[in-house]
NUNUBA-912428 format. One record per residue (C-alpha): residue in one letter; x, y, z; residue number from 1. Coordinates in steps of 0.5 Angstrom, whole numbers, always signed. Layout:
   residu       u       v       w   num
        A       X       Y       Z   NUM
...
//
This chain:
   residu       u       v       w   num
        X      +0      +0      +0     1
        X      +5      +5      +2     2
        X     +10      +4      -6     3
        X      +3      +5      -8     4
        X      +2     +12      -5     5
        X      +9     +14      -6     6
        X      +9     +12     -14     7
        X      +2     +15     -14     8
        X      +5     +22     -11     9
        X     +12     +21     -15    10
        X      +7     +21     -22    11
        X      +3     +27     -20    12
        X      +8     +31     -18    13
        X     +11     +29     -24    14
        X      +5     +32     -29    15
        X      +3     +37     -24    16
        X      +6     +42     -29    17
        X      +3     +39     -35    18
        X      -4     +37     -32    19
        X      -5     +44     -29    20
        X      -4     +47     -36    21
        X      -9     +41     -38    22
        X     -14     +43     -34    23
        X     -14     +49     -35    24
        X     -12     +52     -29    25
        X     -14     +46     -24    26
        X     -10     +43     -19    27
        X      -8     +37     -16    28
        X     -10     +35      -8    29
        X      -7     +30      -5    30
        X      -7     +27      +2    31
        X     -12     +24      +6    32
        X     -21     +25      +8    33
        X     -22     +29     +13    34
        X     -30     +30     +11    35
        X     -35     +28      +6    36
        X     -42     +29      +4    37
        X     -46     +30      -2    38
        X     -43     +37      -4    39
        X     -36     +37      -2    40
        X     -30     +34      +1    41
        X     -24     +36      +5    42
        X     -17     +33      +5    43
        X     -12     +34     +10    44
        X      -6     +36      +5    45
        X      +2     +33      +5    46
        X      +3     +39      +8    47
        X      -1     +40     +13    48
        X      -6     +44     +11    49
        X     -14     +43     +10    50
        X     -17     +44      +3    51
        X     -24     +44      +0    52
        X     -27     +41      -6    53
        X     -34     +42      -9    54
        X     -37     +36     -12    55
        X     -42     +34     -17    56
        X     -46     +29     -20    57
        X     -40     +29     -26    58
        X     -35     +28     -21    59
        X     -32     +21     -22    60
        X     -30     +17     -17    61
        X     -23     +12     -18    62
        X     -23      +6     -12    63
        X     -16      +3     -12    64
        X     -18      -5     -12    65
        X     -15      -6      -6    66
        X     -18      -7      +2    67
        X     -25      -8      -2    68
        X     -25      +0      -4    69
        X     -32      +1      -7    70
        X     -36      +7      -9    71
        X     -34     +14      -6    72
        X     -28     +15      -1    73
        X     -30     +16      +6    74
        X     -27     +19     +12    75
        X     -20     +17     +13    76
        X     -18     +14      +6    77
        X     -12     +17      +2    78
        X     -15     +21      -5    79
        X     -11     +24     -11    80
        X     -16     +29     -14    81
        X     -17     +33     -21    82
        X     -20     +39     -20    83
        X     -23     +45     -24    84
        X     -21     +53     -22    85
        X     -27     +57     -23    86
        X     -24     +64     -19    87
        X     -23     +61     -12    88
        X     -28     +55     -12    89
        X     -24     +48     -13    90
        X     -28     +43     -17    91
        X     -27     +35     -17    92
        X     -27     +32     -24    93
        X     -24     +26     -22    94
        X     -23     +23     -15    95
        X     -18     +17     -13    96
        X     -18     +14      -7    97
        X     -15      +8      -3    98
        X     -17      +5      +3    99
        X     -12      +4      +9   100
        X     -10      -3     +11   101
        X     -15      -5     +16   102
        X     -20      -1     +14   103
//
């Protein structure tokens, strides 16, 4: 589990330049949930802060076939998230999302 997030980590960072570009002005947020409901997620970032990021009903959710992963993340999974800027919102387009052993 831990090679998985660290390669994931490493291949986000890697494209990070390119797919803000890509997304025309999107970002990436990585780290763990922190909370969850119909309408938004907050990740615990890797550099301690906290993120908000609108969700939708075209927002698509990627499970890691791990640990029995399924649906939508929840409170303590580790997630990789595309997002779309719109002035200061943050909105997910795509949300990838393992669960921690023993979950």
């Amino acid at each position: 589990m831990a090679k998985f997030i660290i390669g994931l980590l490493v291949s986000c960072l890697a494209a990070a330049g390119t797919a803000a570009w890509a997304h025309g002005g999107g970002e990436h947020v990585l780290g763990m949930v922190t909370a969850i409901d119909g309408g938004h997620i907050e990740v615990k970032t890797l550099k301690g802060g906290t993120v908000s990021v609108r969700l939708t009903d075209k927002t698509q959710y990627r499970a890691k076939d791990e640990a029995g992963a399924q649906g939508r993340p929840q409170v303590g999974d580790r997630v990789v998230i595309e997002t779309t800027k719109d002035g200061e919102t943050l909105t997910a387009t795509e949300v990838r999302f393992a669960r921690p052993k023993g979950k």
